[in-house]
MISEDO-795475 format. One record per residue (C-alpha): residue number from 1; x, y, z. Coordinates in Angstrom, 2 decimals. Example, Ala and Ser with C-alpha at 12.3 -4.5 7.8 and 13.67 -1.06 7.14 Angstrom:
<atoms>
ATOM   i       u       v       w
ATOM   1   12.30   -4.50    7.80
ATOM   2   13.67   -1.06    7.14
</atoms>
This chain:
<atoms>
ATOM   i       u       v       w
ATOM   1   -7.38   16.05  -26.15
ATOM   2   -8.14   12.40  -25.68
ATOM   3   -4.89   11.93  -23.80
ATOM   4   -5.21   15.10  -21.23
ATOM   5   -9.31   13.22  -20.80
ATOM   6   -7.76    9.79  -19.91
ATOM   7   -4.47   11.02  -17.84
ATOM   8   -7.30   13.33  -15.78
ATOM   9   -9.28   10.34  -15.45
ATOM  10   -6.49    8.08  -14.08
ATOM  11   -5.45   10.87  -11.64
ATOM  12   -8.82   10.46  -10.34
ATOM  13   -9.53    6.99  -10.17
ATOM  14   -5.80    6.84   -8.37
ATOM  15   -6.28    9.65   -6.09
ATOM  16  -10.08    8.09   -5.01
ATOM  17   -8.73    4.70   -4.64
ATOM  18   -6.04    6.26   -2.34
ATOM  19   -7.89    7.93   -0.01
ATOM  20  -10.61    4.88    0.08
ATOM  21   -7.64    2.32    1.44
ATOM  22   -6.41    4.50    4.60
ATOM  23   -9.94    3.94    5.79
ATOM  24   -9.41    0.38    6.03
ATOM  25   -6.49    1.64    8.65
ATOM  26   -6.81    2.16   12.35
ATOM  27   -4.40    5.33   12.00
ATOM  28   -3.74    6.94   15.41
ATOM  29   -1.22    9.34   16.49
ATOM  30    0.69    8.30   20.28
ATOM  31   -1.27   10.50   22.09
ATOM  32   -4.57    9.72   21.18
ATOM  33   -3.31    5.79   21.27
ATOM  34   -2.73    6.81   24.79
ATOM  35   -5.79    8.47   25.83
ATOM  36   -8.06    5.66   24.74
ATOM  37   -5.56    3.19   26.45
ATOM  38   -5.76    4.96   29.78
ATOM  39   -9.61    5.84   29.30
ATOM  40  -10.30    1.81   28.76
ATOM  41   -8.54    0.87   31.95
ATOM  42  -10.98    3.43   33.61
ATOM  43  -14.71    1.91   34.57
ATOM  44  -16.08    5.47   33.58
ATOM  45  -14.11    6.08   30.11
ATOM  46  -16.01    7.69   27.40
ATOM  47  -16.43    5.89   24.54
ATOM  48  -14.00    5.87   21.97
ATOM  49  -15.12    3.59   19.00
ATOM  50  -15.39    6.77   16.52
ATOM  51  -11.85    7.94   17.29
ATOM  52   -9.61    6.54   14.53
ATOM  53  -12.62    7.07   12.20
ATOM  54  -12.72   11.26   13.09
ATOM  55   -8.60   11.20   12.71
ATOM  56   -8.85    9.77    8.92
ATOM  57  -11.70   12.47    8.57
ATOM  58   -9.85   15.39    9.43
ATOM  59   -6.78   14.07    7.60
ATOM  60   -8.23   13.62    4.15
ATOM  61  -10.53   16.90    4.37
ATOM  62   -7.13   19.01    3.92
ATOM  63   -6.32   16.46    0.88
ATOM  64   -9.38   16.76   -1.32
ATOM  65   -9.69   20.91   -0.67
ATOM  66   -5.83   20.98   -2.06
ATOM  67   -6.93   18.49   -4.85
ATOM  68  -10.25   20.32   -5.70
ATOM  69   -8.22   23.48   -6.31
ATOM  70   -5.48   21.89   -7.76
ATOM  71   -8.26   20.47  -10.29
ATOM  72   -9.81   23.87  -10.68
ATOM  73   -6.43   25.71  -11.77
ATOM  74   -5.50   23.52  -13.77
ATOM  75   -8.44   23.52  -15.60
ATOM  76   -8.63   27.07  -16.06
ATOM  77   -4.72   27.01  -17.09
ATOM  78   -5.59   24.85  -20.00
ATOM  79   -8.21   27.25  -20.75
ATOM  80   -6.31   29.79  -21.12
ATOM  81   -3.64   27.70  -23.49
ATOM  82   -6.24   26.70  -25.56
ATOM  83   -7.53   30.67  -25.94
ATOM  84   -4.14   31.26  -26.60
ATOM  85   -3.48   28.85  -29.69
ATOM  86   -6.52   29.99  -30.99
ATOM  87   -5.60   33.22  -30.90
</atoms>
């Protein structure tokens, strides 16, 4: 039981320190790389300091829903092992 507590653990501390170090990243995809590049040049660009900030956003919120359930169903899969031996 100890183990299965510690290996869970790790798997979290791993997967948190993960998605911390891609914020540390200025992550853009070619088109939006081109959009602020062409809206600079312009006198009357919108601002575009939050951009790489909103891409990393909406690229980890898939990750942690996945994870979450992942978590979840695993959980409950042990669960139902443990009902199982006891059985």
């Amino acid at each position: 039981m100890k183990k299965v507590v510690n290996a869970g653990l790790f798997t979290l501390v791993v997967a948190l320190l993960l998605s911390v170090l891609p914020l540390s990243t200025q992550a853009q995809c070619t088109m939006c790389k081109t959009q602020v590049e062409a809206s600079r040049q312009e006198k009357d660009g919108y601002d575009t300091t939050g951009l790489n900030k909103g891409i990393l956003y909406l690229m980890t919120i898939p990750y942690v829903l996945i994870g979450t359930v992942g978590f979840f169903w695993y959980r409950h899969s042990q669960q139902q092992k443990k009902k199982a031996a006891h059985a």
